[in-house]
MARKE-557097 format. One record per residue (C-alpha): y, x, z; residue number from 1; residue in three letters. Coordinates in pm, 1 decimal. Example, Ala and Ser with C-alpha at 12.3 -4.5 7.8 and 13.67 -1.06 7.14 Angstrom:
MARKE-557097
{r {-450.0; 1230.0; 780.0}; 1; ALA}
{r {-106.0; 1367.0; 714.0}; 2; SER}
end
This chain:
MARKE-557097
{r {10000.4; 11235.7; 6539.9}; 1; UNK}
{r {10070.4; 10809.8; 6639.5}; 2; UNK}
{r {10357.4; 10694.5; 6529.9}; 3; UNK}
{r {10620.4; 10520.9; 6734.7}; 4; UNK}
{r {10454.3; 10172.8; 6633.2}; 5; UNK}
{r {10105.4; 10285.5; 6731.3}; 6; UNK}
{r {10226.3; 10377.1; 7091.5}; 7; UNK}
{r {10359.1; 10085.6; 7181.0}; 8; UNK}
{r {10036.4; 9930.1; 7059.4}; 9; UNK}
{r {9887.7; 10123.9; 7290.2}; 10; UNK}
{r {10063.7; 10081.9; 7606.3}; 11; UNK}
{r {10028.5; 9698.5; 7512.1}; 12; UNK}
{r {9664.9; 9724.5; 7534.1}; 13; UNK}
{r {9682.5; 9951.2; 7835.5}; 14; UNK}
{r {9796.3; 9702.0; 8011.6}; 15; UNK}
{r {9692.9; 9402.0; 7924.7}; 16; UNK}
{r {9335.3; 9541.5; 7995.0}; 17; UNK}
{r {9455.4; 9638.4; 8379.7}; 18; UNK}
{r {9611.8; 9318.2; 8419.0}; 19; UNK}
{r {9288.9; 9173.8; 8330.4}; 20; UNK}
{r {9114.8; 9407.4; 8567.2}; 21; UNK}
{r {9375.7; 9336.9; 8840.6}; 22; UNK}
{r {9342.4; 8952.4; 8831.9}; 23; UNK}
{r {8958.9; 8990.3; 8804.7}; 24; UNK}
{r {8956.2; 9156.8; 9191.0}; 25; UNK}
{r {9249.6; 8939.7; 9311.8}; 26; UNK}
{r {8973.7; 8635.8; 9235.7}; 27; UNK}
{r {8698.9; 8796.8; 9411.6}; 28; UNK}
{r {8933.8; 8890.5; 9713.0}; 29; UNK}
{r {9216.8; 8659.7; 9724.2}; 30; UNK}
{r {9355.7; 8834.2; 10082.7}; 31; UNK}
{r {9461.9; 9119.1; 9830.9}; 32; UNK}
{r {9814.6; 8948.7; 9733.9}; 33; UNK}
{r {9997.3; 9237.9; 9589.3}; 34; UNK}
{r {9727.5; 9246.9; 9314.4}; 35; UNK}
{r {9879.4; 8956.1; 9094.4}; 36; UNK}
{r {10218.9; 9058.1; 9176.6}; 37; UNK}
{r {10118.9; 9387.6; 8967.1}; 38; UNK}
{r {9915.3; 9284.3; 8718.6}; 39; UNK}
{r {10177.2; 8998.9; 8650.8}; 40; UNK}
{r {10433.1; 9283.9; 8644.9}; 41; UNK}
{r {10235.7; 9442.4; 8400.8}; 42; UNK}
{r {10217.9; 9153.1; 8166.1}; 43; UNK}
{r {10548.4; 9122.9; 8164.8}; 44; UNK}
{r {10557.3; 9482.0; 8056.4}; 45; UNK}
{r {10342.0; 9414.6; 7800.5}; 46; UNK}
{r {10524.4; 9166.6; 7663.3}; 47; UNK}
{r {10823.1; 9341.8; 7667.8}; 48; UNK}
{r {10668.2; 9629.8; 7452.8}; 49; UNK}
{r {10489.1; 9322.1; 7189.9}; 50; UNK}
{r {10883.3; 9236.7; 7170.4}; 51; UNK}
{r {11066.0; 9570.0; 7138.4}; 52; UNK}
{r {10783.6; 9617.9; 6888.7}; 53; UNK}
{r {10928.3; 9295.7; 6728.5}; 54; UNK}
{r {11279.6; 9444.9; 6780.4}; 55; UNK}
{r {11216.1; 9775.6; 6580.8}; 56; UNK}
{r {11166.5; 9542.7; 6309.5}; 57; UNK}
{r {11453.7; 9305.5; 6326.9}; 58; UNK}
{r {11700.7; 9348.5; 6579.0}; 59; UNK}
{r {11852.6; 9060.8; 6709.3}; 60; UNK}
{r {12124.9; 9051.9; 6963.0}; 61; UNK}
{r {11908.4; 8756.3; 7158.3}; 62; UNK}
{r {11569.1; 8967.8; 7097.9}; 63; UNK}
{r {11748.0; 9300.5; 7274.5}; 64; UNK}
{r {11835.6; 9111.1; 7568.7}; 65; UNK}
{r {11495.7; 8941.4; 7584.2}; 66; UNK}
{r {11333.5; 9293.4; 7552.0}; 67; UNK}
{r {11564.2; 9453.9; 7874.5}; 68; UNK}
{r {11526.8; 9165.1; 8067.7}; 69; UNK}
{r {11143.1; 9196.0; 8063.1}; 70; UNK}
{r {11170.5; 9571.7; 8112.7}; 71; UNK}
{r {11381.5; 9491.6; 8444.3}; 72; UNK}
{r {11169.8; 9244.7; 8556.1}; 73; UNK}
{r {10836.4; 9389.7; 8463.1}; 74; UNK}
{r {10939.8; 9721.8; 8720.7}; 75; UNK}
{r {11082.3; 9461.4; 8974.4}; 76; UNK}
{r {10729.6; 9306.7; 9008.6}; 77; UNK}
{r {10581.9; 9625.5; 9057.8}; 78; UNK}
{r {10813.1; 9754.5; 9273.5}; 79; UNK}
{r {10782.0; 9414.8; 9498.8}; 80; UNK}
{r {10393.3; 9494.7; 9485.6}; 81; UNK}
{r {10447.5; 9815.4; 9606.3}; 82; UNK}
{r {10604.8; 9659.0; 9926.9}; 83; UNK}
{r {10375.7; 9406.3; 9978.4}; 84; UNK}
{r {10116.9; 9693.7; 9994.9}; 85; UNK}
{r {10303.5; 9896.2; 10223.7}; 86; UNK}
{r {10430.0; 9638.2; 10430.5}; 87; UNK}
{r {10842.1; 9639.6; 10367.7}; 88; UNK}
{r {10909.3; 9282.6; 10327.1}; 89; UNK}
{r {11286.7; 9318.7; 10305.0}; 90; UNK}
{r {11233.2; 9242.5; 9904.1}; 91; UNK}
{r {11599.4; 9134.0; 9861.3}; 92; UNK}
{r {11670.8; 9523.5; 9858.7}; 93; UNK}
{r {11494.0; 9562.9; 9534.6}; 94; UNK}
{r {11563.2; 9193.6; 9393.6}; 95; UNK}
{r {11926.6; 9169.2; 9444.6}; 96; UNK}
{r {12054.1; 9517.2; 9241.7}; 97; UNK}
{r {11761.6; 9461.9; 8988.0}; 98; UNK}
{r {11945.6; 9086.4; 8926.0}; 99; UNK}
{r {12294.6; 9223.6; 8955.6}; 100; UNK}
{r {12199.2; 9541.7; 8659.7}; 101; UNK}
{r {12053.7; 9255.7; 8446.1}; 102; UNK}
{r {12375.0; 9041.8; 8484.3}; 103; UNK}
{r {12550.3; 9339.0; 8389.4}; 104; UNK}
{r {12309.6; 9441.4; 8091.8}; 105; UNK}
{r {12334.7; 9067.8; 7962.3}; 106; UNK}
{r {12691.6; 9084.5; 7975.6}; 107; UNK}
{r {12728.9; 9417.6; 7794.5}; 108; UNK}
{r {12483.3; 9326.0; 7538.6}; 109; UNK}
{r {12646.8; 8965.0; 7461.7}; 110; UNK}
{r {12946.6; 9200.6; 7409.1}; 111; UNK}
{r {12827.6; 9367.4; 7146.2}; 112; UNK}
{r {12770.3; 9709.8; 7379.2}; 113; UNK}
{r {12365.3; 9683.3; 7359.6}; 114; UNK}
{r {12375.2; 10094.5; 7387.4}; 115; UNK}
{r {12521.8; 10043.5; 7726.9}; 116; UNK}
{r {12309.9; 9774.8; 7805.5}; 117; UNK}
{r {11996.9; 9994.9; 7700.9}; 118; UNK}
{r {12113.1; 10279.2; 7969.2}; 119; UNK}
{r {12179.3; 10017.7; 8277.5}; 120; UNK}
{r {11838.7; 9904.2; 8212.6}; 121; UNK}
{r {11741.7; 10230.1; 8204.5}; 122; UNK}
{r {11892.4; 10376.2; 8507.1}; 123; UNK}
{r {11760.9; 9991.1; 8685.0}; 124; UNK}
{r {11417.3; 10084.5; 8609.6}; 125; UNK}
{r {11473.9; 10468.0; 8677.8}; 126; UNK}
{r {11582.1; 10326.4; 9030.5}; 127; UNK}
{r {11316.8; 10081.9; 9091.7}; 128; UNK}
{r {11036.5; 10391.1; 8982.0}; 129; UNK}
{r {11191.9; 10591.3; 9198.5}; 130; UNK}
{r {11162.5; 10357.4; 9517.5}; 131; UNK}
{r {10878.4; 10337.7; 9413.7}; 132; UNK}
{r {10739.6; 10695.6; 9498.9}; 133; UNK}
{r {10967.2; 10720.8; 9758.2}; 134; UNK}
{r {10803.5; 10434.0; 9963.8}; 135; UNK}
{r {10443.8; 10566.8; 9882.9}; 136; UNK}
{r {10591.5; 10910.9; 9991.6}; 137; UNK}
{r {10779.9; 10774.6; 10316.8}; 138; UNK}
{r {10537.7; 10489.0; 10431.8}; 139; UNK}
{r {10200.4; 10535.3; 10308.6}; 140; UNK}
{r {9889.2; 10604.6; 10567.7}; 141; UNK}
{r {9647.4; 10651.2; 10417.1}; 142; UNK}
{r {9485.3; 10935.8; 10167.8}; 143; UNK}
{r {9759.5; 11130.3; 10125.8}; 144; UNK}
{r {9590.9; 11299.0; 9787.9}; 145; UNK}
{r {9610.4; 10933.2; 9646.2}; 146; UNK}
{r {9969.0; 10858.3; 9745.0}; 147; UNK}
{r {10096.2; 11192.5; 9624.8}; 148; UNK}
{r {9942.5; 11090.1; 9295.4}; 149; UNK}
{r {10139.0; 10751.2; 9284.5}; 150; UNK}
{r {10444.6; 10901.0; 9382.0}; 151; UNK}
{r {10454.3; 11188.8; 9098.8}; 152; UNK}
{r {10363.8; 10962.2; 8870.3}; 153; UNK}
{r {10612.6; 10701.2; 8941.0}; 154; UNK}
{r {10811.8; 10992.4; 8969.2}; 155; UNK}
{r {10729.3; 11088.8; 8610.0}; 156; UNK}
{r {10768.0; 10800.0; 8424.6}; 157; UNK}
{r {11117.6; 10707.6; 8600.7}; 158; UNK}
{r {11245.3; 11126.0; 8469.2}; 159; UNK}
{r {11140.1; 10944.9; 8137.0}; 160; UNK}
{r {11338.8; 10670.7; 8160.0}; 161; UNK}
{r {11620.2; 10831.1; 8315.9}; 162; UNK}
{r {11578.8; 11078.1; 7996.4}; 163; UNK}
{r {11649.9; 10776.5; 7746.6}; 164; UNK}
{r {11955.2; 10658.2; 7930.9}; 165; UNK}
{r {12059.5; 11015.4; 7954.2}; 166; UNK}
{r {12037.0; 11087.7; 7579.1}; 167; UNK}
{r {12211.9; 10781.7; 7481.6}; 168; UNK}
{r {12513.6; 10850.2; 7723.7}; 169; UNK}
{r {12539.7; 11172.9; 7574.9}; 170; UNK}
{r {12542.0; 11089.2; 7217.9}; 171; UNK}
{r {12794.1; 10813.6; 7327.9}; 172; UNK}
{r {12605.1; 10604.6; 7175.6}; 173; UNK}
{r {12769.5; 10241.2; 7292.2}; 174; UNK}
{r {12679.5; 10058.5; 7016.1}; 175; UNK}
{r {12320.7; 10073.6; 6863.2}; 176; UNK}
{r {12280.7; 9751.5; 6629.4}; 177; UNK}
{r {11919.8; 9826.6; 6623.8}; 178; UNK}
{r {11638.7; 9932.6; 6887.5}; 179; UNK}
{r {11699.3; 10335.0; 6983.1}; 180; UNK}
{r {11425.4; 10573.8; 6846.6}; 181; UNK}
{r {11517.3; 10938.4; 6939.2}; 182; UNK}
{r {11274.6; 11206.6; 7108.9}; 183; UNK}
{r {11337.4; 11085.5; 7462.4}; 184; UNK}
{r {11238.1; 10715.7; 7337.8}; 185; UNK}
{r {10865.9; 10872.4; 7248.7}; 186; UNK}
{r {10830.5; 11096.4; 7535.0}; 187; UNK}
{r {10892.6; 10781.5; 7691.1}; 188; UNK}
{r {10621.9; 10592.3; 7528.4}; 189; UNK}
{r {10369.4; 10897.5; 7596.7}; 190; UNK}
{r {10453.6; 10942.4; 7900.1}; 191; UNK}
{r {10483.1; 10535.8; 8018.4}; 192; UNK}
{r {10140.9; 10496.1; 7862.9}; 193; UNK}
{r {9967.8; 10773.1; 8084.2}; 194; UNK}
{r {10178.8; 10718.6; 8372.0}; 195; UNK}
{r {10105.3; 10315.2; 8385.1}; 196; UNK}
{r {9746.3; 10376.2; 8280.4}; 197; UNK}
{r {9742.1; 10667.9; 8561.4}; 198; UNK}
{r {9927.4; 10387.1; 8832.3}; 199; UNK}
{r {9664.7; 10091.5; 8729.4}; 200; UNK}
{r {9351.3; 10328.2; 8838.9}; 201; UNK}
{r {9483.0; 10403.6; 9128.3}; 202; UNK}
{r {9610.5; 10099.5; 9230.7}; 203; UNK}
{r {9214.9; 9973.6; 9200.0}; 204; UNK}
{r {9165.8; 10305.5; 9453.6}; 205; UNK}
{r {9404.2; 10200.4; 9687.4}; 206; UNK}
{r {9273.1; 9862.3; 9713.0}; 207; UNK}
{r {8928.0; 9998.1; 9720.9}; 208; UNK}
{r {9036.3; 10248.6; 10020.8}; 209; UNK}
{r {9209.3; 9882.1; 10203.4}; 210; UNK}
{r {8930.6; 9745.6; 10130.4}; 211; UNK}
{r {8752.3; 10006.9; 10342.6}; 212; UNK}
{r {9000.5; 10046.1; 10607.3}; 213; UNK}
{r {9013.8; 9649.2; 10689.9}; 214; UNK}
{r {8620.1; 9650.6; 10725.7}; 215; UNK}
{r {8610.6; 9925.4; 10944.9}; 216; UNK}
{r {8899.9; 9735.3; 11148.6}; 217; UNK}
{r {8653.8; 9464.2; 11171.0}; 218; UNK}
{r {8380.8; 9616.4; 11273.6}; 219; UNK}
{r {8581.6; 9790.6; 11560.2}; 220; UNK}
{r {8753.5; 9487.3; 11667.2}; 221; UNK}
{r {8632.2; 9170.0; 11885.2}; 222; UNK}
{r {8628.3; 8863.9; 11708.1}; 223; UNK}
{r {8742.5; 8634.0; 11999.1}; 224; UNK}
{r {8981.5; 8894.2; 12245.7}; 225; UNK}
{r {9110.5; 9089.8; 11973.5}; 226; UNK}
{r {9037.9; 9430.5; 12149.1}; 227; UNK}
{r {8865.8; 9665.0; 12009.5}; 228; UNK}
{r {8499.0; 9645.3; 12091.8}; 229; UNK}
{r {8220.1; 9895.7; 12222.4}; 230; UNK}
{r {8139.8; 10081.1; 11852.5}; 231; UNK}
{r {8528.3; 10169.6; 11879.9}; 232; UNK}
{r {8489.6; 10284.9; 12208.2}; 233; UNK}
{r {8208.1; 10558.0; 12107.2}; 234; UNK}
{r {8437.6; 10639.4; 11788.4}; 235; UNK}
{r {8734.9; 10679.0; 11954.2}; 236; UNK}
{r {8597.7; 10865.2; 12282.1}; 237; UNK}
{r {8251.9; 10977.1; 12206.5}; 238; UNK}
{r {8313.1; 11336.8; 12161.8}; 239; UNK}
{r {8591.5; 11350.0; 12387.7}; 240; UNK}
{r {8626.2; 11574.7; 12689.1}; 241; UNK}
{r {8735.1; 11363.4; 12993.2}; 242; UNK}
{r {8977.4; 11604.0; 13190.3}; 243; UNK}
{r {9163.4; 11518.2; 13539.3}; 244; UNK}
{r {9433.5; 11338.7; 13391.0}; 245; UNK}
{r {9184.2; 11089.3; 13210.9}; 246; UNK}
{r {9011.2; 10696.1; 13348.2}; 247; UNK}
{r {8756.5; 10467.0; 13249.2}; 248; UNK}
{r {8789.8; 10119.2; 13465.8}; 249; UNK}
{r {8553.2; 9913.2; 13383.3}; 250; UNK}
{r {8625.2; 9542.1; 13448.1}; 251; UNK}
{r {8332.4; 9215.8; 13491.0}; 252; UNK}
{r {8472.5; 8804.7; 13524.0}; 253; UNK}
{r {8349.7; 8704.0; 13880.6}; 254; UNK}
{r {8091.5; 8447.9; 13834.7}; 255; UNK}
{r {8180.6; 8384.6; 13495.3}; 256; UNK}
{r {7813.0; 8235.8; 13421.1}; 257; UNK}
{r {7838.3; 8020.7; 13669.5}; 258; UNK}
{r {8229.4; 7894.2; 13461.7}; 259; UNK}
{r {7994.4; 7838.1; 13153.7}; 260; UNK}
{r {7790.0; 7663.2; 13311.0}; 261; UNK}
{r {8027.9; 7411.8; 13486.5}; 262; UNK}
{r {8315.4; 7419.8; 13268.5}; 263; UNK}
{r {8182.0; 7500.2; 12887.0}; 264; UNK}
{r {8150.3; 7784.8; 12683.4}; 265; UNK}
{r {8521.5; 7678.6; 12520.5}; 266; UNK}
{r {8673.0; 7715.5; 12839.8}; 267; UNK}
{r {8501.2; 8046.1; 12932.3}; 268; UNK}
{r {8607.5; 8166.5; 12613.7}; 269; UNK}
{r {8994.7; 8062.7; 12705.7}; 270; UNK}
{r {8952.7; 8240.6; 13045.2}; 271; UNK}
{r {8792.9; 8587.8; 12853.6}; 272; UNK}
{r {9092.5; 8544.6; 12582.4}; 273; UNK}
{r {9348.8; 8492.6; 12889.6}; 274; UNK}
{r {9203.8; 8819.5; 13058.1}; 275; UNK}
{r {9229.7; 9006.7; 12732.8}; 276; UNK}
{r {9620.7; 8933.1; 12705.1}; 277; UNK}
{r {9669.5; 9058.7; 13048.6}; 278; UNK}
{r {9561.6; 9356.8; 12921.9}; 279; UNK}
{r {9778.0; 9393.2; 12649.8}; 280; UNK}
{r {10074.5; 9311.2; 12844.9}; 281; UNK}
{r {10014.3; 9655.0; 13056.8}; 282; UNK}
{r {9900.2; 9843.1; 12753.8}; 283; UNK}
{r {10082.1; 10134.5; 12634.6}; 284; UNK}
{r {10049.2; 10493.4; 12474.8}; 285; UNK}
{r {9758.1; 10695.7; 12659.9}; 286; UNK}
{r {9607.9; 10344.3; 12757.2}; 287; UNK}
{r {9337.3; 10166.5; 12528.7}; 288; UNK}
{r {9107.3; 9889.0; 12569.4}; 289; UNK}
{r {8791.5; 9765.8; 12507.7}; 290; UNK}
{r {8548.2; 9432.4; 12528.3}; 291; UNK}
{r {8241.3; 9576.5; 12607.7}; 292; UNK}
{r {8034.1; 9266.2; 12546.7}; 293; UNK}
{r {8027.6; 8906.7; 12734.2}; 294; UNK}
{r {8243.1; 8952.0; 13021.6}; 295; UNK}
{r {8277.2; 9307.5; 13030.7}; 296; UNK}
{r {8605.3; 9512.5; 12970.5}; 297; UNK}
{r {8675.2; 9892.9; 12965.8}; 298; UNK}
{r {9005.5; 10036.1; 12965.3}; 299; UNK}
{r {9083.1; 10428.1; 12889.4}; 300; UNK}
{r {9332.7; 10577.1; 13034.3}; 301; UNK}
{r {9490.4; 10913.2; 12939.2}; 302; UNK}
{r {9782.8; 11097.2; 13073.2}; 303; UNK}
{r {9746.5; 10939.9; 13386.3}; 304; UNK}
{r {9672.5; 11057.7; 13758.4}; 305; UNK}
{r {9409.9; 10932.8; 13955.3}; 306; UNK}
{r {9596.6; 10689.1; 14206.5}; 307; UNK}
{r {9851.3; 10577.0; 13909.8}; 308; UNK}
{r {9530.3; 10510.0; 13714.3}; 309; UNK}
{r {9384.3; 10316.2; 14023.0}; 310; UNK}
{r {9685.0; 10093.8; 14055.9}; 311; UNK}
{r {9734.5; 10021.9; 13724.3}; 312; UNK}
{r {9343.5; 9856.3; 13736.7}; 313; UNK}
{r {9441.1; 9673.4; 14018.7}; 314; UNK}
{r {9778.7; 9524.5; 13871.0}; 315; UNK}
{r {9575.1; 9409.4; 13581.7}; 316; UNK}
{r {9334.0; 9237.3; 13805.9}; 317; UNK}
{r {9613.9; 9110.9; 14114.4}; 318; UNK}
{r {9806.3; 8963.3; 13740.5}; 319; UNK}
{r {9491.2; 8781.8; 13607.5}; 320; UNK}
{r {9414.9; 8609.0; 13924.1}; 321; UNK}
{r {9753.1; 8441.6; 13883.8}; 322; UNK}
{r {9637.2; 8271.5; 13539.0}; 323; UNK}
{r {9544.5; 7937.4; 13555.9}; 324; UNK}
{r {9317.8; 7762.6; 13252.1}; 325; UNK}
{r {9343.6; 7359.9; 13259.5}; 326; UNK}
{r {8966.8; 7192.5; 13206.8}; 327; UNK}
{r {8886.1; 6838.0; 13274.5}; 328; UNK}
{r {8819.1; 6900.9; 13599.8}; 329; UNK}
{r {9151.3; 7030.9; 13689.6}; 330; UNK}
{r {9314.8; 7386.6; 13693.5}; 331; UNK}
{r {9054.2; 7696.6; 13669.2}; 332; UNK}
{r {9158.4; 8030.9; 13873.6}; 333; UNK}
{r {8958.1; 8363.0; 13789.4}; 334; UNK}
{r {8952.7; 8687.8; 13936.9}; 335; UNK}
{r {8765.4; 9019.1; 13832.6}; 336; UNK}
{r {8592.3; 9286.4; 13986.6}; 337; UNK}
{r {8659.8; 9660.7; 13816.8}; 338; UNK}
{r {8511.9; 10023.0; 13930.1}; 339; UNK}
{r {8703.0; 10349.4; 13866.1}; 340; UNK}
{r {8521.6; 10654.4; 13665.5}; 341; UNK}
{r {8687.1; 10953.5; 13644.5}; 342; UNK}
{r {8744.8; 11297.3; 13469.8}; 343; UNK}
{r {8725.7; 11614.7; 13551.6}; 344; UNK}
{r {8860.2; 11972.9; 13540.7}; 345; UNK}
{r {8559.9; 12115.7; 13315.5}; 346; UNK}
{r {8526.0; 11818.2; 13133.4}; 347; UNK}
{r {8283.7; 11529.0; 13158.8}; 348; UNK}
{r {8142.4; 11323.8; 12866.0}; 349; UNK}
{r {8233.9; 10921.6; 12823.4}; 350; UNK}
{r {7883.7; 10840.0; 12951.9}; 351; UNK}
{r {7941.1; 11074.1; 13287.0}; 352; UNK}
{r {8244.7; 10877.0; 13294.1}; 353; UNK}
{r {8169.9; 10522.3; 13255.8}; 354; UNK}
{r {7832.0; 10590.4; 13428.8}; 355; UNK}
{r {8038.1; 10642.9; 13734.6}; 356; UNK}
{r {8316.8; 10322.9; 13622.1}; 357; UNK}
{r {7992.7; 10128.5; 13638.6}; 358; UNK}
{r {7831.4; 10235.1; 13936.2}; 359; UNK}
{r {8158.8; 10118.6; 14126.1}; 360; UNK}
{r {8182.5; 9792.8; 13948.8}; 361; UNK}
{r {7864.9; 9687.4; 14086.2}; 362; UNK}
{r {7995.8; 9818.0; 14414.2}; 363; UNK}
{r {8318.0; 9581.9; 14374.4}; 364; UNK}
{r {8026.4; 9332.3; 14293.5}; 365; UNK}
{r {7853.6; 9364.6; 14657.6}; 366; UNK}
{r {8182.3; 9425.7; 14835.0}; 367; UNK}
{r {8255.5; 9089.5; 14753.1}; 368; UNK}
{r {8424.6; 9109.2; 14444.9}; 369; UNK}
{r {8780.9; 9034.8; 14314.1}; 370; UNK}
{r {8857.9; 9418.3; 14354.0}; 371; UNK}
{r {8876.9; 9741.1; 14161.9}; 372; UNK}
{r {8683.1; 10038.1; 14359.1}; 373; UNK}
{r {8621.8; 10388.4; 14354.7}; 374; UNK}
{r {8347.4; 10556.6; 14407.6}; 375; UNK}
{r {8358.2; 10874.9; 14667.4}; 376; UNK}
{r {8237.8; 11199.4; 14578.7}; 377; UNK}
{r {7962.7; 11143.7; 14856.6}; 378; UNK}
{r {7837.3; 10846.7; 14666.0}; 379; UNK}
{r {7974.9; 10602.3; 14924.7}; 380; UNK}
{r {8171.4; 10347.1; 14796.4}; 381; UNK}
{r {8565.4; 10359.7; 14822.6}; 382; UNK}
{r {8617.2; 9965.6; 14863.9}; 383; UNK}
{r {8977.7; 9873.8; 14812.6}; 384; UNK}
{r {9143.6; 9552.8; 14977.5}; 385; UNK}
{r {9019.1; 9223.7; 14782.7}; 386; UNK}
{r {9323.8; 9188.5; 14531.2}; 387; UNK}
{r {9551.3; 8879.9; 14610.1}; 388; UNK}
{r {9762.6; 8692.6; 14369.8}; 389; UNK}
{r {10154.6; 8760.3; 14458.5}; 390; UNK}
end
């Protein structure tokens, strides 16, 4: 069986080798930030077990302080990775009673009470472990197998911890005068080993799943609007069943060529960007929407009636004729033309759907544009008023 000495050999090695690992990827892919904050929080670790190796040995007042700062700090840095991860960025909420138990600790410890200052760090790091799986628990969207994982075994290795502090509390044991070594203290070192080793894997998972969630994101999403483009369309809608209470408008820039051509493509890009923010300011739950490619938009509607559905097209395109781009050769006013598709109470496919959205777009188009239109059952077009800017 390893002595005491040999697992702390091995939980420095452990993680010095992820920390390598972890700064390694952070090289290749700089836009993952939380992976230096860990694998810097796991070099701290590791040197805190190199110096409560040290500490066994000779066991110096300055030297136990040394060891439980690194312990707190070591946690804190994973902890604060954890959050960058997941998005909390209220980090004073882990820094603040991670600085005050380390005040405390230092204080105890200068006093000559290092066994008290051994179970505050221990109940500090018990805590920080703890928010740990909580926060992968609480916040995390992703594979829920992995985040179970990374919350048992933060879980895990804070019971540990918690064990140490416990076993020293009962045994009263205030004063130490050397580094504690009881059966808790190697469970602790078994179980910090696997549990770190078990955390460092996954954490390479986890970035490997971002990794995979970001490029689908940007293969789903428009470059220059920011809506989600015509592939997300088909993922999102493709094997949906349109019922009555579903819309497809689909929305085309009047002469927007012909603003290229006169203007520049800069500006034309300004006056697609400026109709893509009108969108978003009427967009809502049930409502989704698209950049179909050059000039064209689609917008999904769900939960919606057929004349709400209708008027909300038309606010969108009354509200982007009132946006005005500046170009040298003075103010630019757009409008858009926009044709109604919609479900049915058997169901219709997207296709059905925007097949008929498109049909009435190019009916907006002859009507004279600057409208949104639906198309009659009969085939004849339902030609709303032109749409005016209030």
């Amino acid at each position: 069986m390893l002595d005491f000495s040999s697992l702390l050999l091995a939980a420095a090695l452990s993680g010095t080798c992820l920390s390598i690992t972890l700064f390694a990827i952070w090289f290749t892919e700089p836009k993952a930030r939380f992976m230096p904050t860990v694998a810097c929080g796991m070099l701290v670790l590791v040197a805190h077990v190199v110096l409560f190796w040290r500490y066994t040995k000779d066991a110096s007042p300055w030297l136990g302080q040394i060891v439980l700062a690194l312990l707190s700090l070591g946690f804190l840095a994973i902890c604060l990775s954890a959050m960058q991860y997941l998005g909390f960025h209220n980090y004073r909420r882990a820094v603040l009673p991670t600085l005050a138990a380390m005040a405390a600790c230092a204080a105890f410890t200068y006093l000559g009470f290092d066994g008290i200052g051994f179970q505050i760090t221990y109940a500090a790091v018990t805590a920080l472990l703890a928010a740990i799986g909580t926060m992968f628990w609480m916040k995390g969207d992703h594979d829920r197998r992995i985040l179970l994982v990374v919350s048992f075994l933060s879980g895990a290795c804070g019971v540990s911890f918690a064990l140490c502090g416990l076993v020293l509390l009962a045994q009263g044991q205030w004063v130490l005068g050397a580094a504690p070594d009881n059966w808790a203290e190697r469970l602790n070192s078994v179980v910090a080993v696997a549990c770190m080793t078990g955390l460092g894997a996954l954490t390479l998972s986890l970035h490997h799943l971002q990794a995979q969630i970001e490029l689908k994101a940007e293969t789903m999403t428009d470059p220059l609007t920011g809506l989600m483009n015509r592939r997300a369309l088909g993922e999102l809608y493709g094997d949906r069943s349109f019922g009555p209470f579903m819309a497809v408008a689909m929305f085309d820039l009047d002469h927007f060529k012909t603003t290229n051509d006169v203007f520049g493509h800069p500006v034309g890009d300004q006056v697609l960007c400026r109709f893509a923010a009108v969108i978003k300011k009427y967009g809502r739950a049930g409502v989704d929407a698209f950049r179909l490619g050059g000039e064209e938009f689609a917008l999904v509607m769900s939960r919606m009636t057929p004349e709400k559905a209708h008027d909300l097209a038309s606010r969108i395109g009354v509200a982007f004729g009132t946006e005005i781009v500046p170009t040298h050769r003075g103010p630019l006013r757009s409008s858009v033309s926009g044709g109604m598709g919609f479900g049915a109470a058997d169901g219709r496919t997207l296709d059905e759907v925007l097949a008929e959205a498109d049909a009435a777009l190019y009916a907006a188009k002859r009507g004279g544009r600057n409208r949104v239109v639906v198309e009659k059952k009969t085939g004849q077009p339902d030609a709303g008023p032109a749409l005016r800017s209030a």
